[in-house]
N, C-alpha and C positions, 0 to 999 in steps of 0.2 A: 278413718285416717289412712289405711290400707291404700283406699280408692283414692282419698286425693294422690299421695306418692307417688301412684300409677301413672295418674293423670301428670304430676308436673313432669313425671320423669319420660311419658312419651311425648310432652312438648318441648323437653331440651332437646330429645332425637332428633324431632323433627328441623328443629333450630339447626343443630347438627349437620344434618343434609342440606340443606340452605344456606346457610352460612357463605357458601364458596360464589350464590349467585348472585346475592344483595347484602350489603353493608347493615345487619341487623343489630339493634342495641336493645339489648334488655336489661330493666331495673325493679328486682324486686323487690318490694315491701312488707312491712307488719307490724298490727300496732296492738299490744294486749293492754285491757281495761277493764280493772275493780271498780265497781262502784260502792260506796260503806256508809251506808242512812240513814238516820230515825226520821221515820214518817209516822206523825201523828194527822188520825183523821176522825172530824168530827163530821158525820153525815145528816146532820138539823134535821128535818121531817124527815128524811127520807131511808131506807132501809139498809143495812151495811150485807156483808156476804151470808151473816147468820141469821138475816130477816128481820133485823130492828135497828132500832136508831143510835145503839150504843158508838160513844168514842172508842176506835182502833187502832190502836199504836203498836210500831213495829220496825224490826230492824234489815235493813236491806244489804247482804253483803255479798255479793255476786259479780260472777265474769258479767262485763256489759255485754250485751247483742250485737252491739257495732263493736266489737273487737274484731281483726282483718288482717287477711294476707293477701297479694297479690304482686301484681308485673306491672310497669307499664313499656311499653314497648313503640320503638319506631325505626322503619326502613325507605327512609327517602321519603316519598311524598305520601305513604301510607302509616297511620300509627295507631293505635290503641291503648287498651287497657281491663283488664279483671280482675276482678275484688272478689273474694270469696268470705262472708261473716260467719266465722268460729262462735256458734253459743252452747256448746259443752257445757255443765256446771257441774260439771265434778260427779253425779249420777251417772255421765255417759256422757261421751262425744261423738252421739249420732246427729248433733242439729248442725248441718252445715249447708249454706245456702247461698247462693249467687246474689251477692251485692248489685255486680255491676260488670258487665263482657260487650265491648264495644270496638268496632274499628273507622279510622277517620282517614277520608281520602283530602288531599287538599289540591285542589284541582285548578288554584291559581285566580281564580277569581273570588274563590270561596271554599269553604270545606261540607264534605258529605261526613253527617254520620250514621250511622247502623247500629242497633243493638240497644242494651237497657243501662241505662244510666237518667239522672236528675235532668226534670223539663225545667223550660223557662222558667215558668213564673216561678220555681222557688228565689224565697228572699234568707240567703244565709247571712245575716246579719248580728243575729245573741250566739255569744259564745257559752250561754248558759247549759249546764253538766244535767242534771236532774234527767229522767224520765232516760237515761242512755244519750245523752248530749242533744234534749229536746229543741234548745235553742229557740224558744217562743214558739217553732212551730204549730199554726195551727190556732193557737190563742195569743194573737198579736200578728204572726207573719204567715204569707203564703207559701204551699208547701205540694208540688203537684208529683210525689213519690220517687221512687227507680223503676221507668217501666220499659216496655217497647215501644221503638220511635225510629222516625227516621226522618232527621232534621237539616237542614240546611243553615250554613252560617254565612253573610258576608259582613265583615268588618264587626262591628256591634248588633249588629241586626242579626236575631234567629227566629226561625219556624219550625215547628215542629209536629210531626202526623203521629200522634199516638196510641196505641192499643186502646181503646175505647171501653167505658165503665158503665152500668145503668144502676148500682145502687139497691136503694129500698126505694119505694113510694109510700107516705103512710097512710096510713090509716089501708092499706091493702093486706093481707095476711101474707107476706113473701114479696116479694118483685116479682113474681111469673105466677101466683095464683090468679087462673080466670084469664088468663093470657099468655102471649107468646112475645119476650122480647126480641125486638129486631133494632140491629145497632146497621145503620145502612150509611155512615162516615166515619172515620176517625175521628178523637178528638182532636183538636187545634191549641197549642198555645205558642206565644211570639214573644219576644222581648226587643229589646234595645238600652244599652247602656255605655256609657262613655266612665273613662278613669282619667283623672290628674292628677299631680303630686298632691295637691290638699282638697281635692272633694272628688267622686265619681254619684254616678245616678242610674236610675235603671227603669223603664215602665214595662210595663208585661201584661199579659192579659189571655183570657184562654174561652174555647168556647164546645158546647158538645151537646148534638141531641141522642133521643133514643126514642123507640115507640113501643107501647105496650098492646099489643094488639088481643082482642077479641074480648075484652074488660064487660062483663054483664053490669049493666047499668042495674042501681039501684031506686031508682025511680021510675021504668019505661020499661026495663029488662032486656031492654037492647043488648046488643055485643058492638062494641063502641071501639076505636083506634084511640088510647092517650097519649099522646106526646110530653116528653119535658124536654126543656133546654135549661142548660144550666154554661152560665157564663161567670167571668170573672175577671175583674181590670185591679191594677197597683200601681204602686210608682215604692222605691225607697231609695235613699241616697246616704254617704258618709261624709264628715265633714270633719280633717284632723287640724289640732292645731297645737303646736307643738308637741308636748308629750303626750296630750289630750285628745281623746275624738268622741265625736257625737255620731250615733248613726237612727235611724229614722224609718218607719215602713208605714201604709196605710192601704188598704184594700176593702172592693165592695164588689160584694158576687150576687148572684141566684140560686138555689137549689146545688150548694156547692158541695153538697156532701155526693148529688147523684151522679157527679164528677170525680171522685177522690178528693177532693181540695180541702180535706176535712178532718184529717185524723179522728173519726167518728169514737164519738165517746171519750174521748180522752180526757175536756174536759167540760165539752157541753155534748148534746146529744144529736149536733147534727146539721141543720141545713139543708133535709128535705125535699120535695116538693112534697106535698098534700093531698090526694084523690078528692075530688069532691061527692065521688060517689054517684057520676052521672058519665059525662065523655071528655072531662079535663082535669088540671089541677090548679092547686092553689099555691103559688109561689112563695117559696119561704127565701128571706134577705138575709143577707149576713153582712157583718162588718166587722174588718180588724185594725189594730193600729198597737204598734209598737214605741218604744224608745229606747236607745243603750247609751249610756254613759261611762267612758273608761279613763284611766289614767296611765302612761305607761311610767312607774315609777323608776325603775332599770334597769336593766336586759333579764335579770332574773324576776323579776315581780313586776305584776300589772294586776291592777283595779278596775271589776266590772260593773256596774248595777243598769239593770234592763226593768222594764214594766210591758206587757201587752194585755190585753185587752180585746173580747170578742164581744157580739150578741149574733142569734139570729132569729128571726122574728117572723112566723107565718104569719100569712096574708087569709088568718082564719077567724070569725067572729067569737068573743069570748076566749080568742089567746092570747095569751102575754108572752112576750121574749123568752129566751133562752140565753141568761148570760154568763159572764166568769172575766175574772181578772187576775195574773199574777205578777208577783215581784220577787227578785235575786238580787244576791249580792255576791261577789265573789272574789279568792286571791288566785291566781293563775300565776304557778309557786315554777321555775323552771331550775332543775338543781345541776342539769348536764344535759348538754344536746338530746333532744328526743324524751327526757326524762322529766314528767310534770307530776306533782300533785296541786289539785287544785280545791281548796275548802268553800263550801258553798254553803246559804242558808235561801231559805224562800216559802212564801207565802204563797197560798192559792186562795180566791174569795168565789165558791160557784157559785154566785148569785141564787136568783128565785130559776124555778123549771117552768116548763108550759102546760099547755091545758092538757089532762091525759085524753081528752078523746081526739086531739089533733096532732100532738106530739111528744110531748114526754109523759113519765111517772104521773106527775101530780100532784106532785111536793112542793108546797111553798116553798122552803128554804134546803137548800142543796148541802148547806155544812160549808168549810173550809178544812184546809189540811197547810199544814208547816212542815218544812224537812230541815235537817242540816246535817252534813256529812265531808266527805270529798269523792271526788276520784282521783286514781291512782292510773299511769299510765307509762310506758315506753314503748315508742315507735323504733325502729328496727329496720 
């Protein structure tokens, strides 16, 4: 905490000194977040933390991880912004970690930006609490992290060149055993989306290879180059109508876990690609789709309930999918400016797992888990 203090207090200096040469505006922020849960989990075939199949229930009462402070900032045609996420819990307040440090040129035709902040294709669409304000992400909506990028905007149209990801390969013991990864592009994602008073829409879409070089074939004993690409296209839209809105997401990727596009593990195991064990791989699909239904009852209370939806399904003989489903409900309780509590309940259903020698455990039946709780919150 020391170090941050340090830190904001030689960027007022700084501000300080400058002040006299450009008209700079600073607005900081912050937003603290309890989350308070019962999460029961039954894990069906498959093993829970203690090595068996028993039901584990328990109680979640903790600062969230997206609790934050930050600036945002702007001086004429240049502006920015940084998010720094506080996850202390009370043992210590040594986890502090850069959300998000970016600056944006707007250069009249279009804007430049620089730094880590949210690509394209995320679809921020559930207002859903659980998992630290998961929001479908992942099971139902796309979700391409906070990374480094350096994107171009014009109008509704963005592109974006990002730090670049290779993943796991399975059935490989590691991503670099028996080879040497070489990431020789960025990743790519793009969007476009328009808003109007009662509906807006958005399609997105991202793309990104990587090569594993020098992979000793298991057939020939060759030293083989594997390549994967892993893409991903969506579209989602809103649609309000009077106090009411509808909002909507659908997406279908490749090997979108070797991409990030995957919240891995969270609530299926993946999206892969496959080695086959010779000089390529075996393409694992995915597919999501969401839905939100709210109600805004009046300026203090509004009604949520959302459903998403994943699978992903190698392209391996003798595999079966990988799937999962959940549903929320929620009151999004506003008691004063910036001050919410919001009571949540929700259902997870993990479907069946895949075959363990191509992808998962090997568990017929994954379990389900039920929570209900709230979060508590003011912004600042």
């Amino acid at each position: 905490m020391k170090k941050l203090l340090v830190i904001l207090a030689a960027v007022a200096l700084v501000w300080g000194f400058t002040a006299t040469a450009m008209a700079v505006d600073w607005n900081f922020y912050g937003s603290a977040r309890m989350k308070t849960f019962w999460v029961d989990r039954d894990y069906g075939d498959g093993p829970n933390d203690a090595g068996n199949d028993d039901e584990d229930a328990d109680l979640q009462w903790d600062l969230q991880g997206n609790s934050r402070i930050g600036a945002k900032v702007k001086a004429e045609s240049v502006s920015g912004q940084f998010e720094l996420g506080l996850k202390g819990d009370g043992a210590g307040d040594l986890d502090v970690g850069t959300r998000r440090i970016y600056g944006v040129w707007d250069f009249g035709a279009g804007k430049l930006k620089v730094g880590k902040d949210y690509t394209p294709i995320s679809q921020f669409i559930s207002g859903q609490i659980f998992d630290d304000d998961l929001g479908l992400l992942g099971i139902g909506t796309m979700y391409g992290n906070r990374t480094g990028q350096i994107s171009l905007t014009f109008g509704g149209f963005e592109i974006a060149f990002i730090t670049p990801t290779s993943g796991e390969i399975n059935n490989i013991a590691g991503v670099s055993a028996g080879g040497d990864v070489d990431e020789y592009l960025p990743k790519f994602e793009a969007s476009y989306g328009m808003g109007f008073d009662q509906f807006n829409f958005a399609v997105r879409g991202g793309y990104q290879r990587f090569t594993l070089e020098d992979v000793t074939s298991l057939v020939d004993g060759d030293n083989n180059d594997v390549d994967v690409d892993a893409w991903i296209i969506g579209a989602d839209f809103g649609l309000n109508f009077g106090p009411g809105y509808f909002k909507g997401a659908l997406s279908y990727g490749q090997n979108v876990g070797n991409a990030e596009w995957n919240l891995a593990g969270l609530r299926t195991f993946g999206g892969y690609a496959v080695w086959d064990g010779d000089d390529d791989t075996k393409d694992t699909d995915s597919l999501m789709g969401a839905a939100i239904l709210g109600w805004r009852v009046h300026d203090q209370l509004t009604l949520e309930a959302g459903f998403g939806y994943r699978y992903d399904d190698p392209d391996v003989d003798n595999s079966q999918k990988d799937d999962a489903w959940e549903i929320y409900a929620q009151a999004v309780m506003t008691l004063a400016p910036g001050v919410y509590i919001i009571p949540e309940i929700g259902y997870t259903d993990y479907g069946q797992s895949a075959d363990e020698n191509a992808f998962g455990p090997g568990d017929d039946d994954e379990g389900n888990q039920w929570y209900a709780g709230a979060k508590w919150q003011i912004d600042f």
